[in-house]
N, C-alpha and C positions, 0 to 999 in steps of 0.2 A: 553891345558894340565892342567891349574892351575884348570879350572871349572871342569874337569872330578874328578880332588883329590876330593874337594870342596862334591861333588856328592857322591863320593866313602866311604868318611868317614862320611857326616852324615847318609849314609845308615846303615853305620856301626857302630854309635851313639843308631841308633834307633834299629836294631836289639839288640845289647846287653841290650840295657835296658830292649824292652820287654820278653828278655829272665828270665829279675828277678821280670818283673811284673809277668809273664806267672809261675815261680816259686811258687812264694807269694801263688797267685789264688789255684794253683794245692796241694801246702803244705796245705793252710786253708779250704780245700775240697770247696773253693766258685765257684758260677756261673759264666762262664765269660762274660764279657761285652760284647754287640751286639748292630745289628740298626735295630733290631726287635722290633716292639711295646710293645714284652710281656718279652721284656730283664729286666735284673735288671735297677732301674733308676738311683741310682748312685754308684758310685766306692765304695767299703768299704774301712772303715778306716785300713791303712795301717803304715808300719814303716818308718823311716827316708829314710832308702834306698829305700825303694818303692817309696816312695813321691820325691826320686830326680830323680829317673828314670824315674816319668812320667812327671816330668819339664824336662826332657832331651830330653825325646819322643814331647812335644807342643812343646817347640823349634827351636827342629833342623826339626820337620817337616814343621816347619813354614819358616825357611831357604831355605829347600830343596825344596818349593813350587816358592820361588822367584826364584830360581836357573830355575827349572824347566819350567818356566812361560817365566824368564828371566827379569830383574827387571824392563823394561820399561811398559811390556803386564802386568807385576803385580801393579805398580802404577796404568797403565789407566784403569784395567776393576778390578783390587780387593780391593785395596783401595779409587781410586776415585766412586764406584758405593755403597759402603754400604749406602750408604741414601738411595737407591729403595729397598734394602735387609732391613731396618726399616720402611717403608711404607710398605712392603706387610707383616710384622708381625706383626704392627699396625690393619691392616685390616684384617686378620684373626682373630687376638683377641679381636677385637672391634664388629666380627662378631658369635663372640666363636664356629667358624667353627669347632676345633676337637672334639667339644663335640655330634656334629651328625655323627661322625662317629665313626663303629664300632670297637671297639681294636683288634677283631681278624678274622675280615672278609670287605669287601669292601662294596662301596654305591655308587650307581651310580652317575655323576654329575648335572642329573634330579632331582633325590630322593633330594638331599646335596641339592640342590637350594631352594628346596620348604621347607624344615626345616630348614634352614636359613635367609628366606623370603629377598636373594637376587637373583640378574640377573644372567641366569645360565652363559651366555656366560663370563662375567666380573671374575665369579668364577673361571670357565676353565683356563682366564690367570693368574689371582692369585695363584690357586694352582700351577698351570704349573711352576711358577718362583719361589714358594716355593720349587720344588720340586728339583730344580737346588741349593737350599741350604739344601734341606738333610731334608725340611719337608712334608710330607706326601710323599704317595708313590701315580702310578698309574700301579696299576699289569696286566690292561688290557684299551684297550683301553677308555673305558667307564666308568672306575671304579676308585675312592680314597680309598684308604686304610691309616691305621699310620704307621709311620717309629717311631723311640728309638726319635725324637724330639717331632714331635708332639703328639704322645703319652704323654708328660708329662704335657699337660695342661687336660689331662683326670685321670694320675693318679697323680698328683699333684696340686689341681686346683688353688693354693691361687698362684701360679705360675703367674695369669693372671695380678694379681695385679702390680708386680712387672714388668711382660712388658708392662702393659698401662703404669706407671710412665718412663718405660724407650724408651720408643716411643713416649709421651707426651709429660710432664714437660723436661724429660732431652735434649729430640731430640730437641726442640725447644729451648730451651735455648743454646743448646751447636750450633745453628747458629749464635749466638748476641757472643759466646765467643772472637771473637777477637775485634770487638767495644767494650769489657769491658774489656781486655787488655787496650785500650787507655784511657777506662775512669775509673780511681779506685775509683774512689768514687759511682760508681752502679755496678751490677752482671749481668751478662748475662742474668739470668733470670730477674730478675728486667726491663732491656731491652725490654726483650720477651715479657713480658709481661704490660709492661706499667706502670707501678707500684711503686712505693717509698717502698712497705712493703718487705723485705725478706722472703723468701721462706717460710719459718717457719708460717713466719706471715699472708702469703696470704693465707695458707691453712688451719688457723685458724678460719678464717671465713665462711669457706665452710665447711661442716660436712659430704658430699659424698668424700669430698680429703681425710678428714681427717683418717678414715678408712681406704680407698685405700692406702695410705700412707704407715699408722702404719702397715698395710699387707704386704704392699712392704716389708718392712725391718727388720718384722720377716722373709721373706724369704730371704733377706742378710745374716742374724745371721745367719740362718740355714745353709749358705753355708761353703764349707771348707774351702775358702778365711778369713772370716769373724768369725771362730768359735771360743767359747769362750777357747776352749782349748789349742789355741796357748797363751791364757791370763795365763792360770792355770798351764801348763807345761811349758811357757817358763821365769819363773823368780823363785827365789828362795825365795817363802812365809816365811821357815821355818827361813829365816835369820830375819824377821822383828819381831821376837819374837810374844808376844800377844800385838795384833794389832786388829784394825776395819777398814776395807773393805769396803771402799765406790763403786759401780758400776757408774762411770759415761761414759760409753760409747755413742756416740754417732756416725752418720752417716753425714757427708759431704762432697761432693765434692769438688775436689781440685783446683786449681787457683780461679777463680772466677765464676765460674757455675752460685752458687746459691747466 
């Protein structure tokens, strides 16, 4: 009885809020969101209430996905398997698969192999298990199409930068994270990579990182996580009188990553 409330009310979490996203959308004459290739690619900037409804909406669907699963089936196949789920977005975007395909029409997995100058069968099961995470489509048996994800390495493309860093550098460092729990005196990556220089510093030296990098993390800024505008609305400037404003922002990961 307890699991069925459980069930009951965060359905009933999630319908109310999207009643006041669905509001929002419909008062500001905007497009709504979809998992259409040619949908809008991100949410517009919205108000407090908007913005906690749709932290209410990831939430409680993310509850109501353990509930639904059951927490044991969602430990061993949702959280213990996202390493194959950053290996096959590794591998599409190290193969910049969605930029051979069309945004508003499909390609067969023939066609896609030969302008990717990979092996079509290999393709077949990497799309296939991208498609089980909601990237790309297959609308016919022989065909890839984009779905609202992968679409955005075609209309987004500085995008890529930011998942090689996060399927790279971070994915392999964040295996060495608990040997660098034991050892404080080095970082995961440090670990990973073999190295006495910190992150900063190892990438200092490579000039293809370095780029890659500084791209990654204009596309952080760029995020809603990340925007500067929680800096500028969320403190009260007008009290420090006339002042000078230094930006020292920076990006690190947290425990010992990097």
């Amino acid at each position: 009885m307890a699991s069925q409330s459980q069930l009951s009310d965060l359905s009933s979490q999630i319908t109310d809020a999207v009643t006041t996203i669905n509001a929002f959308l419909s008062e500001k004459n905007l497009e709504q969101p979809s998992l259409s290739a040619v949908g809008p690619l991100i949410f517009p900037k919205a108000n407090g209430e908007v913005e906690l409804a749709r932290s209410t909406v990831r939430e409680a669907a993310r509850k109501l996905q353990i509930l639904v699963d059951g927490p044991a089936e969602y430990l061993q196949w949702e959280l213990c398997c996202r390493f194959l789920d950053m290996a096959v977005l590794k591998w599409i975007n190290q193969h910049d698969i969605p930029s051979y395909v069309p945004l508003e029409s499909s390609v067969s997995y023939s066609e896609l192999a030969k302008s990717a100058g990979v092996e079509e069968e290999v393709l077949r099961r990497v799309i296939r298990f991208g498609i089980t995470l909601g990237i790309f489509a297959e609308p016919s048996k022989d065909a890839v199409a984009h779905t609202a994800l992968s679409a955005v390495f075609v209309k987004y493309p500085i995008i890529q930068s930011w998942v090689s860093f996060s399927t790279n550098e971070s994915t392999l460092s964040a295996t060495k994270l608990v040997e660098a729990l034991h050892d404080p005196q080095r970082s995961a990556f440090q670990i990973a990579y073999g190295t006495d220089k910190n992150h900063f510093q190892w990438i200092g030296d490579k000039a293809e990182y370095v780029k890659s990098f500084a791209v990654s993390m204009e596309v952080l800024g760029r995020s809603a996580g990340y925007s500067a505008d929680h800096l500028v609305n969320g403190y009260d400037w007008e009290a420090l009188g006339k002042a000078k404003i230094v930006d020292v922002r920076n990006c690190q990961s947290m425990i010992s990553l990097y």
